[in-house]
Structure formats: C-alpha cells, structure tokens
LUMMI-715608 format. One line per 2 residues: number of its first residue (from 1); for each residue x, y, z of N, C-alpha, C. Coordinates in nm, 3 decimals, always signed. Layout:
BEGIN
NUM> X Y Z X Y Z X Y Z ~ ...
//
This chain:
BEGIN
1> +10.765 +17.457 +9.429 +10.891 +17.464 +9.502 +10.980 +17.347 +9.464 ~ +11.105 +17.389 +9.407 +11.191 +17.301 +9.343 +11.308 +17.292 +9.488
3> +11.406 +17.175 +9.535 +11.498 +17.171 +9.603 +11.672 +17.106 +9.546 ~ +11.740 +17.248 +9.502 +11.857 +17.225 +9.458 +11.959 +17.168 +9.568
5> +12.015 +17.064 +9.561 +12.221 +17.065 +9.679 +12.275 +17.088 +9.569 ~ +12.345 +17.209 +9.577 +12.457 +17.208 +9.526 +12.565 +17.242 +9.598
7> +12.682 +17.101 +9.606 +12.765 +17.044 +9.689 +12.889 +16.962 +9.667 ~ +12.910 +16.963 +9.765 +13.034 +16.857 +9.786 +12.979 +16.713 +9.715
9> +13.104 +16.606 +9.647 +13.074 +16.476 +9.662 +13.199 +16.427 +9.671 ~ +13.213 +16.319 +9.810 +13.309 +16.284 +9.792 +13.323 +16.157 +9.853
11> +13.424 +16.081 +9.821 +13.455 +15.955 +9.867 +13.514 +15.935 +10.011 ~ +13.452 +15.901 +10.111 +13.461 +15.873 +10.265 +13.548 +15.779 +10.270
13> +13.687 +15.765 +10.323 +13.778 +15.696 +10.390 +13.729 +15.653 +10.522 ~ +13.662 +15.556 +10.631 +13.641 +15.576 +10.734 +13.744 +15.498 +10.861
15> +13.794 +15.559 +10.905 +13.901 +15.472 +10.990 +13.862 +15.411 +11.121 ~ +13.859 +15.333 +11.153 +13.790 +15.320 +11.308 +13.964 +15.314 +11.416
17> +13.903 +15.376 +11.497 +14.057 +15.391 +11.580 +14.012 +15.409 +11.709 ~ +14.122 +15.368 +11.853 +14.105 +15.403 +11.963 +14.082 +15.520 +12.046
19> +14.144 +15.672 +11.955 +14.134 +15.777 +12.031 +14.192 +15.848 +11.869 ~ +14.140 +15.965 +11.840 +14.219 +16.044 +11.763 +14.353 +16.076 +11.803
21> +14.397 +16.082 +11.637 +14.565 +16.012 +11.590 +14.636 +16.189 +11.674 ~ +14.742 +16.192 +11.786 +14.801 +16.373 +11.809 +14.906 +16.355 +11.724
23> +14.941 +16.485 +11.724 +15.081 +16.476 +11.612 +15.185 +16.427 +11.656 ~ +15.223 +16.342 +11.579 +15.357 +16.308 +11.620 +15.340 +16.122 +11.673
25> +15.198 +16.115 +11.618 +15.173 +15.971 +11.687 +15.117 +15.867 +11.545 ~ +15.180 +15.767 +11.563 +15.136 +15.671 +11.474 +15.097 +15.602 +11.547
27> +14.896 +15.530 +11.471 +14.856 +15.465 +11.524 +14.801 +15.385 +11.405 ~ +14.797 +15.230 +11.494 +14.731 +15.144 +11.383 +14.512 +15.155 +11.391
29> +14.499 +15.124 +11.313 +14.321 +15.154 +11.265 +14.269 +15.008 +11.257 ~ +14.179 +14.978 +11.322 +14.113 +14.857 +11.377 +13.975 +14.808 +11.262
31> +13.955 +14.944 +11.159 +13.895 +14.881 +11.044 +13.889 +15.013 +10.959 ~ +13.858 +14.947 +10.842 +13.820 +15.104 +10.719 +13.711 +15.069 +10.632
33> +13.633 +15.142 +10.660 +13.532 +15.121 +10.583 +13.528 +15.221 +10.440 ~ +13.479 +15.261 +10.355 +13.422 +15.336 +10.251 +13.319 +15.335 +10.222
35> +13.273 +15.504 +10.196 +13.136 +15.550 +10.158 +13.125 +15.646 +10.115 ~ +13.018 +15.637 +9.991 +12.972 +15.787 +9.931 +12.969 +15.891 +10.019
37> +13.017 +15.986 +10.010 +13.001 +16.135 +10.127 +13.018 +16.255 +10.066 ~ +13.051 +16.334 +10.126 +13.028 +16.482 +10.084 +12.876 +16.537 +10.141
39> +12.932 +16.663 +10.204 +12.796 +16.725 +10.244 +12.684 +16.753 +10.135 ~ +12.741 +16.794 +10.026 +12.587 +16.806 +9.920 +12.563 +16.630 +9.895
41> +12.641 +16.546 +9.872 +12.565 +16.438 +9.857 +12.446 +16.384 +9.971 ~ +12.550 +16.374 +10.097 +12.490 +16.361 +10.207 +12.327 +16.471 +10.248
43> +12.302 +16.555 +10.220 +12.224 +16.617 +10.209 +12.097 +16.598 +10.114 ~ +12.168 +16.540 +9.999 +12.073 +16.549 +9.918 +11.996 +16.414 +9.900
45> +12.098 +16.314 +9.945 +12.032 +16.118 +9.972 +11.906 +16.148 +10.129 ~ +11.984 +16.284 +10.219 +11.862 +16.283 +10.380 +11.727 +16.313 +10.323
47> +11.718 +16.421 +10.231 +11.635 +16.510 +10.180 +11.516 +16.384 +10.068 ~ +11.607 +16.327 +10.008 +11.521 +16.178 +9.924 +11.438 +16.083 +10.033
49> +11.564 +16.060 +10.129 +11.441 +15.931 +10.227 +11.365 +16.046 +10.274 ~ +11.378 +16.142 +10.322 +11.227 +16.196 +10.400 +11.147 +16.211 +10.279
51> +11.168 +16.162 +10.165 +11.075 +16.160 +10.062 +11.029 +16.291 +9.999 ~ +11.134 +16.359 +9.976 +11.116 +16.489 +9.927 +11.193 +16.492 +9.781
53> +11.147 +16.529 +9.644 +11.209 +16.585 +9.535 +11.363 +16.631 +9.549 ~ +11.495 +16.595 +9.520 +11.561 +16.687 +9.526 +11.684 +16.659 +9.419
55> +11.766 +16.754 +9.357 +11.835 +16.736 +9.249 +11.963 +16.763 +9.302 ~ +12.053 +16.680 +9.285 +12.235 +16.726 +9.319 +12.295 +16.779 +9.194
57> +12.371 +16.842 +9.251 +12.454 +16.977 +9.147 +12.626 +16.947 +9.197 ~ +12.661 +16.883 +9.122 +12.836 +16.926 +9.173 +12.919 +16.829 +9.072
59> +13.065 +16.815 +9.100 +13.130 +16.746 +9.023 +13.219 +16.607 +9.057 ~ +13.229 +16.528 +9.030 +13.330 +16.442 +9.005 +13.429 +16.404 +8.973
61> +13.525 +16.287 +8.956 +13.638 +16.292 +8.881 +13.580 +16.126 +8.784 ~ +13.669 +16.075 +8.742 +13.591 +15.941 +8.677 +13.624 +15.851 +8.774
63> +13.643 +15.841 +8.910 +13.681 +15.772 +8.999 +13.491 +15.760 +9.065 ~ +13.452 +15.853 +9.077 +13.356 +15.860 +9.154 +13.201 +15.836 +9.094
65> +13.236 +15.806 +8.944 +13.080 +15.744 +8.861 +13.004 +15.674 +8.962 ~ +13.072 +15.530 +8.963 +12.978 +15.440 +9.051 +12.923 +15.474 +9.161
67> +12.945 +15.597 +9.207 +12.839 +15.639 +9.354 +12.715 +15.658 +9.305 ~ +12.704 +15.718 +9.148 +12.608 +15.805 +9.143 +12.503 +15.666 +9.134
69> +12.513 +15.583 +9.096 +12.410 +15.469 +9.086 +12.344 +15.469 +9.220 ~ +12.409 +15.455 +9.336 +12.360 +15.493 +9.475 +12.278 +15.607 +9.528
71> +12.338 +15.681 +9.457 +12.251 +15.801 +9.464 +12.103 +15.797 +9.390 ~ +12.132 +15.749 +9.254 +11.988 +15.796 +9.181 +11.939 +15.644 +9.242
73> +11.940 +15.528 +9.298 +11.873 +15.480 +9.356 +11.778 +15.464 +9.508 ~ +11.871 +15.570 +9.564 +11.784 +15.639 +9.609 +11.664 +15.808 +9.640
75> +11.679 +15.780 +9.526 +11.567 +15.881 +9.462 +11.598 +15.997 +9.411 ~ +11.785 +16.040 +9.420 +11.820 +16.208 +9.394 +11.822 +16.218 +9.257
77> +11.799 +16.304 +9.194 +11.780 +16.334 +9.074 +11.977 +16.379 +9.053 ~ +12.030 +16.313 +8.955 +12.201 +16.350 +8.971 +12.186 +16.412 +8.815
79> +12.110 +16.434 +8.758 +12.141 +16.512 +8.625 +12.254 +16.566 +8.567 ~ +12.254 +16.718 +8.678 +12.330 +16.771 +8.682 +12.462 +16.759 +8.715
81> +12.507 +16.634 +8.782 +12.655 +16.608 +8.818 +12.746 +16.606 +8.696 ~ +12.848 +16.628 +8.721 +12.958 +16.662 +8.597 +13.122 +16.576 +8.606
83> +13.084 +16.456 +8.526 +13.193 +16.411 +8.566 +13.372 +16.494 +8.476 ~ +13.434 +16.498 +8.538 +13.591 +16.579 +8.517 +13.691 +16.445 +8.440
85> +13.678 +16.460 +8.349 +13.837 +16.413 +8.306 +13.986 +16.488 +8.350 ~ +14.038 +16.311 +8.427 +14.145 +16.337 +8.461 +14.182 +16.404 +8.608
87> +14.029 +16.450 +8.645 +13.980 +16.492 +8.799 +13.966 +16.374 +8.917 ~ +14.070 +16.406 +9.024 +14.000 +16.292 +9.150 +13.886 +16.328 +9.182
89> +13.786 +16.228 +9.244 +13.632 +16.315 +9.341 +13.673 +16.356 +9.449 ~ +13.664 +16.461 +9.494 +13.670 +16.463 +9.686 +13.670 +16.370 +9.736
91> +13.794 +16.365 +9.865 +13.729 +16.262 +9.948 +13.750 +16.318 +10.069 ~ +13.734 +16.213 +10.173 +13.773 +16.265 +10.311 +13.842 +16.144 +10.414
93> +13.947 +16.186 +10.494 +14.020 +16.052 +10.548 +13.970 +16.109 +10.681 ~ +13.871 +16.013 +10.708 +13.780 +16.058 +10.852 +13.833 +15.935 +10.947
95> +13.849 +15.960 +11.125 +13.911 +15.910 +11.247 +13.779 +15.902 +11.298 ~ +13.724 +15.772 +11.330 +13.606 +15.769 +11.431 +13.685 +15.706 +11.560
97> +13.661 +15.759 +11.671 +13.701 +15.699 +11.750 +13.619 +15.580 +11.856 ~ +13.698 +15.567 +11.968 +13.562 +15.481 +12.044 +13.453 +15.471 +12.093
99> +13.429 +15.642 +12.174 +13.310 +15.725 +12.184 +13.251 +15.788 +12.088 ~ +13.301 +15.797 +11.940 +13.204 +15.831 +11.829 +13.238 +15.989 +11.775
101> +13.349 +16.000 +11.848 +13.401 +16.187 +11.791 +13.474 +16.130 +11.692 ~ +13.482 +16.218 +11.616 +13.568 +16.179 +11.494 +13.673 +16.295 +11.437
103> +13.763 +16.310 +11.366 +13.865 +16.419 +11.314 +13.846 +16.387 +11.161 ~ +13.811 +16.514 +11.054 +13.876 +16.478 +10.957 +13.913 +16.576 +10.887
105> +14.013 +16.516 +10.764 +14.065 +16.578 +10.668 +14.009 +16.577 +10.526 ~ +13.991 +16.694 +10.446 +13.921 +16.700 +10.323 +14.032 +16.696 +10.240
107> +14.012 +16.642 +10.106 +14.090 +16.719 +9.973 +14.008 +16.712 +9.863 ~ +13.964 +16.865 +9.864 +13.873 +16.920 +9.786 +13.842 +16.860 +9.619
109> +13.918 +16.797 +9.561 +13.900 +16.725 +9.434 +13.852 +16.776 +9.350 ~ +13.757 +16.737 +9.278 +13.717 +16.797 +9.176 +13.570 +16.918 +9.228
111> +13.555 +16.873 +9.343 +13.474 +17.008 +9.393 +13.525 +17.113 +9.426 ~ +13.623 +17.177 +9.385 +13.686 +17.279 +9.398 +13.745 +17.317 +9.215
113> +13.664 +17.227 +9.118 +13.635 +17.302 +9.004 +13.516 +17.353 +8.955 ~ +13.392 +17.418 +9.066 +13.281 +17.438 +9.012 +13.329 +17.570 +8.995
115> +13.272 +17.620 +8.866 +13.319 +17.747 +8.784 +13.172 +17.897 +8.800 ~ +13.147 +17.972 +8.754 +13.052 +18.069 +8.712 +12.989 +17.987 +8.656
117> +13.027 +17.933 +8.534 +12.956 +17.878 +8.389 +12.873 +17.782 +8.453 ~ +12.939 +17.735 +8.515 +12.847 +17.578 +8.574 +12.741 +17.604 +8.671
119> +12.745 +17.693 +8.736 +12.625 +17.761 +8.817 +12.550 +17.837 +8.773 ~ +12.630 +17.895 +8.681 +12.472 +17.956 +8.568 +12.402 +17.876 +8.517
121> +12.429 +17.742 +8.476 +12.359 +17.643 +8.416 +12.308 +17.534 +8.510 ~ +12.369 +17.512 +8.603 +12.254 +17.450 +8.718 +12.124 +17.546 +8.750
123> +12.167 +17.696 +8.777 +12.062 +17.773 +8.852 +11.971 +17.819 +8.703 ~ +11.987 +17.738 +8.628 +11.897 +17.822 +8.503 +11.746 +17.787 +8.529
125> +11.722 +17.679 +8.553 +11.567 +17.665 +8.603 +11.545 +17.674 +8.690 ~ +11.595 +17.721 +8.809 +11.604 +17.790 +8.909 +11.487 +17.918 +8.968
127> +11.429 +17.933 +9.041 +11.363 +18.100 +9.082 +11.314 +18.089 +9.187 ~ +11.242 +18.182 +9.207 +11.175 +18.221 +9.346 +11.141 +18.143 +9.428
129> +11.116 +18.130 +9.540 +11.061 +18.061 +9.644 +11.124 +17.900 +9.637 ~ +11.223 +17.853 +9.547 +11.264 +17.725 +9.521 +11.407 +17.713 +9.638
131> +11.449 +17.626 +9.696 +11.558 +17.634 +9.807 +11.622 +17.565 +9.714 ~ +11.805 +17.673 +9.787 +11.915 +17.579 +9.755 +11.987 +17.544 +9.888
133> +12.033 +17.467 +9.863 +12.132 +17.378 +9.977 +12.262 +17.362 +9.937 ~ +12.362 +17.417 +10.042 +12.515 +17.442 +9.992 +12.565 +17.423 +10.119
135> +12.741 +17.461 +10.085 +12.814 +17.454 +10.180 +12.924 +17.534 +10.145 ~ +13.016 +17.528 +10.253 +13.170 +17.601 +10.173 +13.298 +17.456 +10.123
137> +13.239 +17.382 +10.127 +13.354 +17.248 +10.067 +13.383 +17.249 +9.913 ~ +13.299 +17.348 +9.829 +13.289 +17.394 +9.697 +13.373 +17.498 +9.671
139> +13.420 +17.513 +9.519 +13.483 +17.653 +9.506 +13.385 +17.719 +9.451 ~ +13.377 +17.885 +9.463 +13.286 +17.943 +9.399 +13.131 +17.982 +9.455
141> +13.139 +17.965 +9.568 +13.020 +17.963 +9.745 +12.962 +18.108 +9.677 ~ +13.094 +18.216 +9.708 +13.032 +18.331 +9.677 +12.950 +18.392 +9.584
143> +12.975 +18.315 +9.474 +12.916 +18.384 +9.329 +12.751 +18.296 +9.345 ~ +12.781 +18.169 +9.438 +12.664 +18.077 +9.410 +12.558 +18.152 +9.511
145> +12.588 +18.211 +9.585 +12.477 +18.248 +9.696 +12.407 +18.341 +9.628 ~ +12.529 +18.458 +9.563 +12.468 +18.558 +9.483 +12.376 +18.567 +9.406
147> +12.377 +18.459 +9.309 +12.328 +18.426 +9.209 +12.154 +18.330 +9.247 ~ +12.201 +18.254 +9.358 +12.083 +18.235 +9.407 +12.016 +18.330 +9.488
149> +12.014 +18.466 +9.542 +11.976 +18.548 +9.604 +11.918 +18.647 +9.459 ~ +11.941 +18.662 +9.446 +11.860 +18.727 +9.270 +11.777 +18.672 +9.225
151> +11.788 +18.517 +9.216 +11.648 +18.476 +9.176 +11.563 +18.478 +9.292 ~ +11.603 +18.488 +9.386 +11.468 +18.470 +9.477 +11.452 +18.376 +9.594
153> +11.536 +18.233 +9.573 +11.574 +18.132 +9.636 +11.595 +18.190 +9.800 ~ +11.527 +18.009 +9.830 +11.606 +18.014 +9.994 +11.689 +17.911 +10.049
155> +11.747 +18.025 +10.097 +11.917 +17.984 +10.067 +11.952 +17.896 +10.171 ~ +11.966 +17.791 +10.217 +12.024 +17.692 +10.343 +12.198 +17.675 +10.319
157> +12.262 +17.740 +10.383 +12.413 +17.711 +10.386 +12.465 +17.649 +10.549 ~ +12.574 +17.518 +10.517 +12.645 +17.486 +10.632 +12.754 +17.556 +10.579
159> +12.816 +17.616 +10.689 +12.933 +17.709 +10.692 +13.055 +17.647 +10.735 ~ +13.061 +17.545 +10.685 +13.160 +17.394 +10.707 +13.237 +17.350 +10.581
161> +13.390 +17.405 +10.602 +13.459 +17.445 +10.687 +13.458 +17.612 +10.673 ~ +13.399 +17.643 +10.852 +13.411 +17.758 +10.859 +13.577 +17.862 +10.889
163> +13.596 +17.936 +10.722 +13.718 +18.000 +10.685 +13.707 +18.145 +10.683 ~ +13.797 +18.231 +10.711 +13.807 +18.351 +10.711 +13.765 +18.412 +10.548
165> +13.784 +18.306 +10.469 +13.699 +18.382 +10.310 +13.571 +18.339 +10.309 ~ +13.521 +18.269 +10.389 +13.358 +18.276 +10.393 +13.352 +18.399 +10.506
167> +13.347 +18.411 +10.574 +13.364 +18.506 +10.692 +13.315 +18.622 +10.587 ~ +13.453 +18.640 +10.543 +13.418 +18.798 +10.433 +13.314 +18.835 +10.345
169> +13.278 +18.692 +10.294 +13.126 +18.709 +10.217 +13.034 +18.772 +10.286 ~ +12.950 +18.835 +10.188 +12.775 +18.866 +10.226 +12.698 +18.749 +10.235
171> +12.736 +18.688 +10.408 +12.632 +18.620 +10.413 +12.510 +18.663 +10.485 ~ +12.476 +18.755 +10.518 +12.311 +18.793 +10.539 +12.218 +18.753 +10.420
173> +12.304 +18.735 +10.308 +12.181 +18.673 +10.204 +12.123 +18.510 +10.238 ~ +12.177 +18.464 +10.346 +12.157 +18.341 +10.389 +12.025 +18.313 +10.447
175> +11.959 +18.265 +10.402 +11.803 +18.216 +10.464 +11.805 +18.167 +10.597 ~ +11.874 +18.024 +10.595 +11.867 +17.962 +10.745 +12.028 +17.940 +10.698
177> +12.094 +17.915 +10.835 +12.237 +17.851 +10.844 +12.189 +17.709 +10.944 ~ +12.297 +17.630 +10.909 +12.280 +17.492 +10.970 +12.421 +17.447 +10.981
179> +12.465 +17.446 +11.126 +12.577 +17.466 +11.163 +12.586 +17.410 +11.341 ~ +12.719 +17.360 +11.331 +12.713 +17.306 +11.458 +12.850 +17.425 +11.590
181> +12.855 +17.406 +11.733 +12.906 +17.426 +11.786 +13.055 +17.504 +11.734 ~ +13.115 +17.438 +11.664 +13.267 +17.468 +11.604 +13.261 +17.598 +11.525
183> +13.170 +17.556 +11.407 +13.128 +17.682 +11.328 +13.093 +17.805 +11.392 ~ +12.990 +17.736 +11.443 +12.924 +17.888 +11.530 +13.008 +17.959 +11.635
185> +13.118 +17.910 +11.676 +13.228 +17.972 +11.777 +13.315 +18.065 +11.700 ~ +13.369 +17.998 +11.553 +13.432 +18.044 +11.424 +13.344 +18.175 +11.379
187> +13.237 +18.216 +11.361 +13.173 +18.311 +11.347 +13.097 +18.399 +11.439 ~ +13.104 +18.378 +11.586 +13.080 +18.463 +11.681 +13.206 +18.497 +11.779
189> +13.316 +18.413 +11.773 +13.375 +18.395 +11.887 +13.352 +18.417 +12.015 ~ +13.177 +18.334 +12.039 +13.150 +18.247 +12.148 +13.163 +18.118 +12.210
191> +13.138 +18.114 +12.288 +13.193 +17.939 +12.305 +13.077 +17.871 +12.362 ~ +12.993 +17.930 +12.408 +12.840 +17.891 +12.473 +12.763 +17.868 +12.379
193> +12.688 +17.775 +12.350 +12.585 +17.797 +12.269 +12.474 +17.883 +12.263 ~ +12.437 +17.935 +12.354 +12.301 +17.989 +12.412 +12.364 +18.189 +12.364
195> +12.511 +18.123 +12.371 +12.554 +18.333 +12.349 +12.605 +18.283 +12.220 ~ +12.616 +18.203 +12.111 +12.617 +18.192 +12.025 +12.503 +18.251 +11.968
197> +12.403 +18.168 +11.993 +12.280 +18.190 +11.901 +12.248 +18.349 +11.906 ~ +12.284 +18.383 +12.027 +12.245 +18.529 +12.028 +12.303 +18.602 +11.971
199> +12.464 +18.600 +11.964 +12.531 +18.675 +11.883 +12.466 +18.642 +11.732 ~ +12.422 +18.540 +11.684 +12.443 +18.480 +11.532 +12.308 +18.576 +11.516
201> +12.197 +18.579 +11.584 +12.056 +18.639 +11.574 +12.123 +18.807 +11.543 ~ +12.199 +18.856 +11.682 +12.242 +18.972 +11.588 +12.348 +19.005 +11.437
203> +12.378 +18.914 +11.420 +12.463 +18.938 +11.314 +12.373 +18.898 +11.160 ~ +12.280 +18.839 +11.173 +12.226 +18.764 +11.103 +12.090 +18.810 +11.099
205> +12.019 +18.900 +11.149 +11.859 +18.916 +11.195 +11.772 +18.840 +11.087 ~ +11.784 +18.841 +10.963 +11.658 +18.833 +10.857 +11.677 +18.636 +10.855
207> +11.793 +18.522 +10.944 +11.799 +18.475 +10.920 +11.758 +18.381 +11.011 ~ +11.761 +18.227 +10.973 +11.722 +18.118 +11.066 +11.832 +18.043 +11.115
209> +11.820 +17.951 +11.187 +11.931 +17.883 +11.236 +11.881 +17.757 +11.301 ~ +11.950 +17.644 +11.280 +11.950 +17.522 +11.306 +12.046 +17.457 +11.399
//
C-alpha cells in the first residue's frame, strides 16, 4: 500500500487580528506570520509525523522551491512536485482572530495548472488498494478521481472549497470524505450535524466519513 496527496501547495499569509475584517471595514493586524500550507501539503507533512510513507503530487511557481526543503525534511517524498516557470505558488491570506476562528481567501496559483498529462504521470505507479488524498483547491479534481477510481485506489477527498462544480461530479467514487460542518451543509443542505451525516450516508452509501 502506497499513499499519494495530490494537492494544493501554498504559501500561508497568517494575519493575527481582533475579530474578522466585515466589509467595508479596515482593520489594522497585530502580527503576520508565514507558512508552508496548502491542504495537499498540509496533509501530506500530518501523514509523515504519524510516520507513515507518503509522496506529494502538485505544483509550484519558482517562488515556492524553498518550502520543499521543509517538506522533504520532514519525511514527504516531493518527487513529483513540478516547479512552473513564471507561475506564482498558491497562497492564502488567512484572518485568525482572538478566539481562534479564522476567514480565508485562496488564489489558486499554480495549482490550478495541474493538467491530464500530469496526472497520468503521477498516477502511473499507482494501483489497487494504494490511497490517494485530494481536495478541490486543484484544477482537474474530476479527471483525478476518475482516473484514480480505475486503478483501484482509495480515494480520501476534502470537498474544500465546497463548489457547485464539485457538486456535479461523480462523487460516489469517493472512499471516505473528510470534511467539516460548512462543507457538509454545502452538500446536504443541513445545518445539524447529526442530519448531516445522515443525509451524507444516504447520498453517499458505499462511503466513509470523517
């Protein structure tokens, strides 16, 4: 059993602030930090400390090299990352506030150039019973699930950000989903958790949930 992320990587803006910014309001930010992020990165550095094998799949711009040193030092196999000439990396301009909720904004970067070609050639050593790990912060979700559902793979998708063109996909090919409150309201239009899960169990039967 092999464990693919193929994902997001992107560069974390972190703002520390008193209350998330409403429209129409300028506020000053009490510190900023920066950090490697993106859900496939982030996924794939959790998946290393619990001391598990795992390889990242996604792209870059030449802004975002020096993460990968972070990464393969802690244990992810980055082989496959692809750095983009002339490409920004993802990032994200994230609002933590004082109680710890946070707001943010993505701009998809160069993870929104993963192609066919490039997923045929990540998933080439790829097969049966081997898990992939994804998200929708990527372009190209649909063809990737597909493609991992043919070989055999089990499939872990966060449905983040959950959009009306993931919506439309065949996702029953989804193994487990791993998804919080927001999402799961976005795809049941429940608001309970407890009638979430139930709706998601019927919509979803062959699948798991986290």
């Amino acid at each position: 059993m092999k464990i693919l992320t193929l994902g997001s990587i992107n560069i974390d803006f972190n703002y520390s602030v008193a209350h998330i910014t409403t429209p129409k309001e300028t506020q000053g930010s009490t510190g900023l930090k920066m950090f490697p992020g993106g859900k496939g990165l982030n996924h794939a550095l959790t998946l290393a400390r619990a001391g598990m094998d795992v390889q990242l799949a996604g792209m870059i711009g030449e802004d975002g090299v020096q993460m990968l040193h972070m990464i393969e030092e802690a244990g992810v196999d980055t082989s496959l990352v692809r750095t983009l000439e002339g490409e920004q990396t993802g990032h994200a301009i994230i609002q933590v506030d004082e109680v710890g909720q946070n707001a943010i904004l993505l701009y998809g970067g160069a993870n929104r150039k993963i192609d066919e070609a490039y997923v045929d050639e990540v998933l080439e050593n790829y097969g049966e019973g081997d898990i992939l790990v994804s998200q929708n912060e990527i372009s190209c979700l649909e063809y990737i699930i597909d493609r991992a559902y043919e070989k055999g793979m089990y499939i872990v998708l966060n449905p983040s950000p959950c959009t009306q063109e993931l919506l439309r996909q065949d996702l029953t090919k989804v193994s487990m989903f791993f998804l919080n409150e927001v999402e799961g309201r976005a795809m049941t239009s429940y608001v309970q958790p407890g009638d979430i899960l139930i709706h998601l169990e019927e919509l979803y039967p062959d699948s798991e949930f986290v």
